[in-house]
N, C-alpha and C positions, 0 to 999 in steps of 0.2 A: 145308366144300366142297372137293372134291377141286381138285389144282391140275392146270395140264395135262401141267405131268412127269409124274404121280401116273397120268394117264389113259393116255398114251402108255407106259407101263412095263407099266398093264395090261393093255393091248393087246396089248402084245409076246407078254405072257406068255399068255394066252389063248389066241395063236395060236399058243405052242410047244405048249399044252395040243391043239392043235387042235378047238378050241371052235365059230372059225367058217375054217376055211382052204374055199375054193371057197363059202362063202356070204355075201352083205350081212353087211354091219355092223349091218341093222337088225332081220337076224335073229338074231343071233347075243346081241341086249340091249346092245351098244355104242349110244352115239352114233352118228349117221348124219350129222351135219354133219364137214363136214371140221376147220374152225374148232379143232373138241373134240380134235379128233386131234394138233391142231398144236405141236411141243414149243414151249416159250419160246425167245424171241430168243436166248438165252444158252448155250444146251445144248450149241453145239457152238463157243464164243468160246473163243480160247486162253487169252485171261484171265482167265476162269470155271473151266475144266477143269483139272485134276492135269495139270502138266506130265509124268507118268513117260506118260500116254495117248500122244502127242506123238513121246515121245524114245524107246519100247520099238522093238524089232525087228519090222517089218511083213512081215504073212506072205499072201498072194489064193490064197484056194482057191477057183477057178475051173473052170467046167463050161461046154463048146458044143455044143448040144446039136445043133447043125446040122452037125457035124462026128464028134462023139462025143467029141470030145479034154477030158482030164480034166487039168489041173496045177495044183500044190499049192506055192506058191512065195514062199522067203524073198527079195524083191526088195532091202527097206531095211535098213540097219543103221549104229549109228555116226554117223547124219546124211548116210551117202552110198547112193547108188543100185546095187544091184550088176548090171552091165552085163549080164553073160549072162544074169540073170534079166531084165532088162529087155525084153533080147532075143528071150527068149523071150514074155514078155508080149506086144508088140508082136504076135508071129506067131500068137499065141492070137485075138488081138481084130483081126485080119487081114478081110479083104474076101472071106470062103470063097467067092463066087459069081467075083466075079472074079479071085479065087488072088492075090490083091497083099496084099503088107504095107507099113507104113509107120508112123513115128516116132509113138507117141501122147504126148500132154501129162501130163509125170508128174502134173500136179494131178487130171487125170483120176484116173490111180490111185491116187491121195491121197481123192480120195473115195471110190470104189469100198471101198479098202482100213478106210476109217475107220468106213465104213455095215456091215462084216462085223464089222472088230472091237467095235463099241458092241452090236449085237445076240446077240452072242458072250455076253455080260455076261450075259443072260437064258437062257442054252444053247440059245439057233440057232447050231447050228453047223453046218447047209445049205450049200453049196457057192454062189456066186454065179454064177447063168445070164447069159452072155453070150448075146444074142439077136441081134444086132447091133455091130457096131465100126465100124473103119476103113472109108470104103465109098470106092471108086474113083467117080470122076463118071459113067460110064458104067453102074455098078452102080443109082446113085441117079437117074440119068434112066430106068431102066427101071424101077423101084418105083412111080416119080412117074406112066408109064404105067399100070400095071398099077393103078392108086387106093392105093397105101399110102400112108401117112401120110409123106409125106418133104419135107422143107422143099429148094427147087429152089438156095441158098446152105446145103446142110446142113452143120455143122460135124462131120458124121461123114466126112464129105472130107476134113479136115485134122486128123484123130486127135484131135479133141476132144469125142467125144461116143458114150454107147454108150447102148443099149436095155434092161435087165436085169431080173430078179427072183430073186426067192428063196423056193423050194417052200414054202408054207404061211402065208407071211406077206403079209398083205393091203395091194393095191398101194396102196392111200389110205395105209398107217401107212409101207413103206419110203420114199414119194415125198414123207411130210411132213418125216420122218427128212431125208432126201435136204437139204430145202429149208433145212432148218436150217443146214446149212452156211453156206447165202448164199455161193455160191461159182460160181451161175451157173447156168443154165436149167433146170426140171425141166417135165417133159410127163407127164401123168396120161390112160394110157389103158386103159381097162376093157374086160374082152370078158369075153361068160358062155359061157370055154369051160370045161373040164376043166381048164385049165392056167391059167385066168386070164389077166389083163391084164399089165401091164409097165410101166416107167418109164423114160424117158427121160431121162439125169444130162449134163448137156456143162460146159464152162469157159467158155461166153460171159457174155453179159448176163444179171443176176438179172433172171431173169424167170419165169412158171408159164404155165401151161395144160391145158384137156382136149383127149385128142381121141378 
């Protein structure tokens, strides 16, 4: 019987094969329970993992698509954070509506960075959509208007939470990816566009949900 690393690898790879990108899971002959999708507790524990995952030089190729802005950036290295690429991060995953930037939580891009490099392994090497970042309060009280999905305490107020996907790979398998961290909130939202649904990654409370 397969195990559920075994299932989750296959998945990966299916969707590099683009087997089912823009279709169910249950089209596609995967499982359709999330459950099946879900790596083991352990897959992303530092105690489990090769320390070199860890300690290599961290690189976020990042895409906004709401801006058009593309950057390809070695931030980590050595154990330390390299400030200008920081800095530049920061104004990548900025508040485009309301032109404000602000400090994000490097755990933020500790996972961001970790869910590119592990899918990297399977050759996605998709650029990670930022849909969402830093959002000014006045940004997130008009979405909250308008019906979006926006928590009225959102932790995208205080740089700890962004929206994301990545071309081809289905949002059930990035957002179980995601959860495995155990490093704090994941939102599982599906839409049957062209472009697919997205997931929401923050640094609060482990917690999940649809919406």
């Amino acid at each position: 019987m397969p195990t559920r690393r075994h299932v989750l690898k296959k998945s990966i790879l299916l969707t590099a094969a683009g087997l089912f990108a823009g279709t169910s899971l249950a089209q596609s002959g995967e499982p359709k329970k999330t459950g099946q999708l879900e790596p083991p507790p352990d897959l992303f524990d530092s105690q489990a993992l090769d320390i070199e995952f860890w300690v290599k030089p961290r690189t976020l190729d990042l895409v906004r698509p709401a801006s058009g802005e593309r950057s390809k950036l070695l931030y980590w290295k050595d154990g330390e954070m390299i400030d200008s690429a920081y800095q530049e991060l920061c104004h990548l995953l900025r508040d485009v509506n309301g032109k404000q930037a602000a400090a994000i939580d490097p755990k933020l891009l500790e996972t961001l960075w970790a869910t590119q490099a592990y899918v990297a392994r399977f050759g996605m090497t998709r650029p990670l959509e930022i849909l969402s970042g830093y959002r000014t309060p006045e940004s997130n009280r008009r979405l909250i208007e308008q019906g979006v999905p926006a928590a009225r305490k959102s932790l995208h107020m205080e740089g700890k939470a962004a929206d994301i996907r990545i071309a081809q790979l289905h949002e059930e398998v990035l957002g179980e990816l995601i959860r495995s961290f155990r490093q704090g909130g994941v939102g599982f939202y599906y839409r049957p566009s062209a472009n697919g649904g997205w997931i929401h990654t923050d640094t609060g409370l482990q917690r999940s949900w649809k919406g």
